[in-house]
N, C-alpha and C positions, 0 to 999 in steps of 0.2 A: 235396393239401397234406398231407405228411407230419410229424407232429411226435408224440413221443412219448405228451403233455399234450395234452388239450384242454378245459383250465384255467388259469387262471391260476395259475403258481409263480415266476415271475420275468420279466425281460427277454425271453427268447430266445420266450414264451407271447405277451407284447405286442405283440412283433412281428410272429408268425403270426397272430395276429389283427386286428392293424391291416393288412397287405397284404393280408387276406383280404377285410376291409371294402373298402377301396378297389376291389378286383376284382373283387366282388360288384356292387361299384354303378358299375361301368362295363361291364356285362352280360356279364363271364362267369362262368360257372360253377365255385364251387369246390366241391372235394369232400371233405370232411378223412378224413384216417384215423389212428385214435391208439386207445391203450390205452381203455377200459371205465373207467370211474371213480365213483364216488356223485360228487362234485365237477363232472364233467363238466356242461360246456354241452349243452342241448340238439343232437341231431342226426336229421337226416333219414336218415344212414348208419349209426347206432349198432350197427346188429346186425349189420354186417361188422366193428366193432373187438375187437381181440384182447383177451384175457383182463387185469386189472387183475395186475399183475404189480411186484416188488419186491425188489429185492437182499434186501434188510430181511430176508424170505421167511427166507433162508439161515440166521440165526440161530434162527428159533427153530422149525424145522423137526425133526422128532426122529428119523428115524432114516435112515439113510446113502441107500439109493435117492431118498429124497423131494429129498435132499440136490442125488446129482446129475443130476436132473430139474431141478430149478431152476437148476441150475449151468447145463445146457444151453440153457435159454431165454434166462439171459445172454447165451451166446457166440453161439449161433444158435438164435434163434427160429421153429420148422418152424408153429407153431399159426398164429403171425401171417403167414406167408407165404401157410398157406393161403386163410384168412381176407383178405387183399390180392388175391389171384388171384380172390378170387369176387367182391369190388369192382371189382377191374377187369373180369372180364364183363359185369357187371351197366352199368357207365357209360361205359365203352371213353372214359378222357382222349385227352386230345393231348399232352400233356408231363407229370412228374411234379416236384413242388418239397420236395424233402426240407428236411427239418430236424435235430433231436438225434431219435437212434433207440436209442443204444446202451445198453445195461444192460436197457432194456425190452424193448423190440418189437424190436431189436438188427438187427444191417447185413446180414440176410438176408433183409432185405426188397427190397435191391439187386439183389440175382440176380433177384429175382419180376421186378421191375420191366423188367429189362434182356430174359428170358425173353419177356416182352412184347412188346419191339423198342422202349419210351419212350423218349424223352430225358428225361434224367435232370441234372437241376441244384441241389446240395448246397449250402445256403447254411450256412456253419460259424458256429458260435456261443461257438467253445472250442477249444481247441488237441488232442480226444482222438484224431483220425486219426493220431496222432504223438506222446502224451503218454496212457499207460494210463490216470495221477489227471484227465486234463483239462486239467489247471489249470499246468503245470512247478511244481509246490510239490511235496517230498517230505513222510516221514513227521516229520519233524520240524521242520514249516513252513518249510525252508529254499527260496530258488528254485534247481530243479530242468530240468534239460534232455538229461539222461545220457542219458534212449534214443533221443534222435536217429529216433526215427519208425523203429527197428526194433531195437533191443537191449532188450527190454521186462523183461528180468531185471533190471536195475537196482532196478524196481520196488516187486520182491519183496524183494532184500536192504535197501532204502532205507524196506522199509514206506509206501509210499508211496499206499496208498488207506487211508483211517479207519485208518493207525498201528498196520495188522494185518497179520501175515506171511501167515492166512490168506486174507484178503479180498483184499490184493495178490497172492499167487499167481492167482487167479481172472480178474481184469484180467488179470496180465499174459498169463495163457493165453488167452483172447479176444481182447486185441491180436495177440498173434503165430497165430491161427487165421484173423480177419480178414486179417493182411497177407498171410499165405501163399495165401489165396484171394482177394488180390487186390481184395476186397470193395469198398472204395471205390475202388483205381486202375482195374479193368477197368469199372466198372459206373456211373460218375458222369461226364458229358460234359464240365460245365461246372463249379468249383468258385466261390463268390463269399464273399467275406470281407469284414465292413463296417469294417474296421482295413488298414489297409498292414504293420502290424504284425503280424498273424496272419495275412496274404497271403504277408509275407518268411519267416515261420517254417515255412509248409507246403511251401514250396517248397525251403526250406534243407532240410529235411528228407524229401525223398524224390517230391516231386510237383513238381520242378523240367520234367516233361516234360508236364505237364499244364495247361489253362488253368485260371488262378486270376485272379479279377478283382474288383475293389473295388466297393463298391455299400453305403456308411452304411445306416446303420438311418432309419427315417422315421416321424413320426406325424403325426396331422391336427390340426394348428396352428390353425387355427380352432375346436378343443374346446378349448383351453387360453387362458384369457382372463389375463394377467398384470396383476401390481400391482406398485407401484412405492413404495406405500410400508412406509416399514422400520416393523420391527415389536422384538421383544424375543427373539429365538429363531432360532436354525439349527436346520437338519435334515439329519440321516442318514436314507437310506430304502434300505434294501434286504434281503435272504435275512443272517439273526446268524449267521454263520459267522466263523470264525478269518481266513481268506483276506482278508476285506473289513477288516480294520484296526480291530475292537472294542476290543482289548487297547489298542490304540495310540491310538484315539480318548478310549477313559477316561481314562487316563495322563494326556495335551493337556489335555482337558474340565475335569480337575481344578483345572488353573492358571489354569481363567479361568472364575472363579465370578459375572462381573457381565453374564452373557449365557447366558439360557436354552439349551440343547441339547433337543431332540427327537428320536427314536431310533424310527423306523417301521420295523415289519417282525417278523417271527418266525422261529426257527430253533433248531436245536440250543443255541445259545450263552445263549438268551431267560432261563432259570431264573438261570444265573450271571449273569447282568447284574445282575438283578432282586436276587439275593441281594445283591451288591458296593456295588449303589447305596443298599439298605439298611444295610448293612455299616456303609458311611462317611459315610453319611451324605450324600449326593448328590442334595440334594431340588432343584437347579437343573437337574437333569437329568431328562427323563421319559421313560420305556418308553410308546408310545403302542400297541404291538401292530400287528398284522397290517390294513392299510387299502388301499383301491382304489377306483376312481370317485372321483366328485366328492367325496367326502370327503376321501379322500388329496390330490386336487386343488388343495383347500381349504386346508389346512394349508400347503401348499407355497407358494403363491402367496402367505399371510400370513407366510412366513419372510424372514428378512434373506439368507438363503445356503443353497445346499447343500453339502457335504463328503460327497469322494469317496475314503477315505485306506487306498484298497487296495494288499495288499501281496503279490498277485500281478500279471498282466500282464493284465490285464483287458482283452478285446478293443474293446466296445467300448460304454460301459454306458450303456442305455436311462433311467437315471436321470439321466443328463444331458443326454439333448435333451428330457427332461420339464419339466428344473430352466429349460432358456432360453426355451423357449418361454413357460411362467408370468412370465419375467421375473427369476429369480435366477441370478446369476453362483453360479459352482460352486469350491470348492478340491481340488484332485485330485492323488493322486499321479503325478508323473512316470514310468509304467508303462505297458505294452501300446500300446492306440491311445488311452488318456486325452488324453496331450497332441496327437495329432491333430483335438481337439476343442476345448480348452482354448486360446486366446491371451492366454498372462501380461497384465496388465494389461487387457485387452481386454473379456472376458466372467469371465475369472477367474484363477485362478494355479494352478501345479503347483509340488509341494517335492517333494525326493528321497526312497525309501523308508527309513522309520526318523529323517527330518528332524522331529528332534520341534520345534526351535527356530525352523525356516523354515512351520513349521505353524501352531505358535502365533502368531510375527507375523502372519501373514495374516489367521488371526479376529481377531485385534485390529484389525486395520487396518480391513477390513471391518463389523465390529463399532461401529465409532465413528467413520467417516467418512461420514455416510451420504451426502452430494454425489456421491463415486464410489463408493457402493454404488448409487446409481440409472443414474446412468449407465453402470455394468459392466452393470446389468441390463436397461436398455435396450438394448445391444451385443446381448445374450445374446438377446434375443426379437429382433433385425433378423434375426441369423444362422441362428435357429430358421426365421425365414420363408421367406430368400435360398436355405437351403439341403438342409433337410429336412423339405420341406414333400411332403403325398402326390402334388398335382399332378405334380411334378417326377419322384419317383420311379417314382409308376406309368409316366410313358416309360420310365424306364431300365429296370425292370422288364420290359415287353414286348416291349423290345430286347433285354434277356438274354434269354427266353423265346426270341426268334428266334434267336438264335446258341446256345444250346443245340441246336436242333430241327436247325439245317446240320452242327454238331459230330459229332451223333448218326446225321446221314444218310450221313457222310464217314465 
């Protein structure tokens, strides 16, 4: 089990640990491999993971070789290859299940793999096989999709990673290093996407001769105990970032001052928040910080709603089969695979991006209906059960697992 992180930092972490859990307790064996970290989980493999490593590095690194040594572990990472090939002697898998590699441990871990003779199954968590920033947002938070999964200059005149000419030159020379070597088309059997949306995008873009196939995200439904009754508060929970709709959730939040907001999470954006709500004085709103386990569990389950009001195409966000299973409908922008999860009136509503007036209805509505705020939330936990539940998954799971292993023998 490949993933960058072997911690938690968002969705795409939750997930490799919740399919880890399930697979673990149906007797087999996983084995992780990810970057060194103080934050890391414990591991039995730790001292095959690669060095703790860091774009970040690059700034304040002082002088030009150090420079591009780390540039190079970006683009390809030879320490963590080698470091992969001595895990693989040492436990000889049957299949290998990637995840996000790139910037850290970065997609030369592919070739080890492949070098191997593994099947190799890439489950995508973001559009960067095709999109240098990840995300199709340029440098001026516009949405973005100019490099089409191989003109990666865009990039760099677009400023399109942290709004730096230098930082995007870097990507986009790594994407175009990766594409030309093939990194993911020769070396990945099977790709799976938990979006129809980031399914149609990878293959619009260049992997239309490759299997790509859909497989949601799942978590174990039976840890998530839902309430049903409303309370005085919504919640935002996710990484404060620009991308996720901050600027535009304030804005909203403003005009509706007779219903708490709760703001869980940390990130770049945490200091300006904090300043603005001071600012103006926004005491119906609270920064609760960075939470997980049963405590984040907690709060969420005591909220009237979630809001999802990102303003990229978010594939496929693990804060929302969180929000159904506890029991709360979700309001979510109509983006990415949101609305693949979302049934307007149903479990919850989607408005258009920048719909500030189709936004604010809908907290209102939800806000003070509470008849169909219970029963959008009762929807919200049937469909959490019906359909993303781990029983369920783990089949699909080990059926992908098998049609990867015939792909890679063919």
């Amino acid at each position: 089990m490949i993933h960058k992180f072997y911690y938690v930092e968002g969705g795409a972490e939750r997930y490799v640990f919740n399919i880890s859990e399930i697979l673990q307790k149906k007797g087999h064996t996983v084995i992780p491999f990810a970057m060194d970290a103080p934050r890391n989980f414990h591991s039995d493999y730790q001292e095959y993971f690669c060095s703790r490593f860091s774009p970040d590095q690059l700034l304040t690194a002082k002088n030009l070789s150090t420079r591009l040594r780390l540039a190079q572990k970006i683009i390809y990472n030879q320490e963590a290859q080698k470091k992969l090939s001595a895990l693989i002697e040492k436990v000889r898998p049957d299949i290998a299940h990637v995840h996000s590699v790139y910037h850290h441990i970065s997609p030369s871990v592919l070739h080890t793999l492949k070098q191997y003779n593994l099947p190799v199954m890439l489950t995508l968590h973001d559009y960067k096989i095709v999109c240098p920033n990840y995300i199709f947002i340029d440098g001026n938070d516009n949405l973005c999709e100019a490099c089409k999964g191989k003109h990666f200059w865009h990039a760099i005149t677009r400023k399109c990673f942290r709004n730096s000419y230098a930082a995007s030159f870097l990507i986009a020379v790594e994407a175009y290093v990766n594409y030309y070597l093939r990194s993911y088309f020769n070396n990945v059997d099977l790709f799976v996407s938990p979006s129809h949306f980031l399914a149609k995008k990878i293959k619009q873009y260049g992997y239309q001769k490759k299997p790509v196939l859909v497989q949601p995200y799942s978590l174990n439904v039976n840890e998530y105990h839902p309430s049903f009754k409303p309370s005085d508060y919504y919640v935002f929970m996710g990484r404060l970032t620009p991308e996720k709709g901050l600027y535009f959730l304030l804005d909203t939040a403003k005009q509706i001052t007779d219903v708490k907001l709760y703001i869980i999470g940390s990130g770049p954006m945490e200091n300006y928040l904090r300043k603005r709500l001071e600012n103006e004085k926004l005491s119906y709103i609270k920064l609760l910080g960075y939470k997980t386990g049963d405590e984040l569990k907690q709060i969420v389950r005591n909220a009237k709603f979630t809001v999802v009001p990102s303003l990229w195409h978010d594939n496929s966000p693990l804060v929302i089969y969180e929000s159904f299973a506890l029991g709360k409908p979700v309001i979510g922008t109509r983006m990415g695979g949101i609305p693949e999860l979302i049934e307007d009136g149903i479990n919850g509503f989607t408005f258009e991006r920048d719909d500030y007036q189709s936004f604010i209805k809908y907290i209102r509505l939800l806000a003070h209906d509470n008849e169909r705020l219970v029963q959008m939330g009762k929807n919200a936990r049937e469909i959490a059960e019906n359909r993303y539940d781990f029983e369920q998954h783990y089949t699909q799971l080990v059926n992908l697992y098998e049609y990867t292993r015939n792909l890679s023998k063919n």
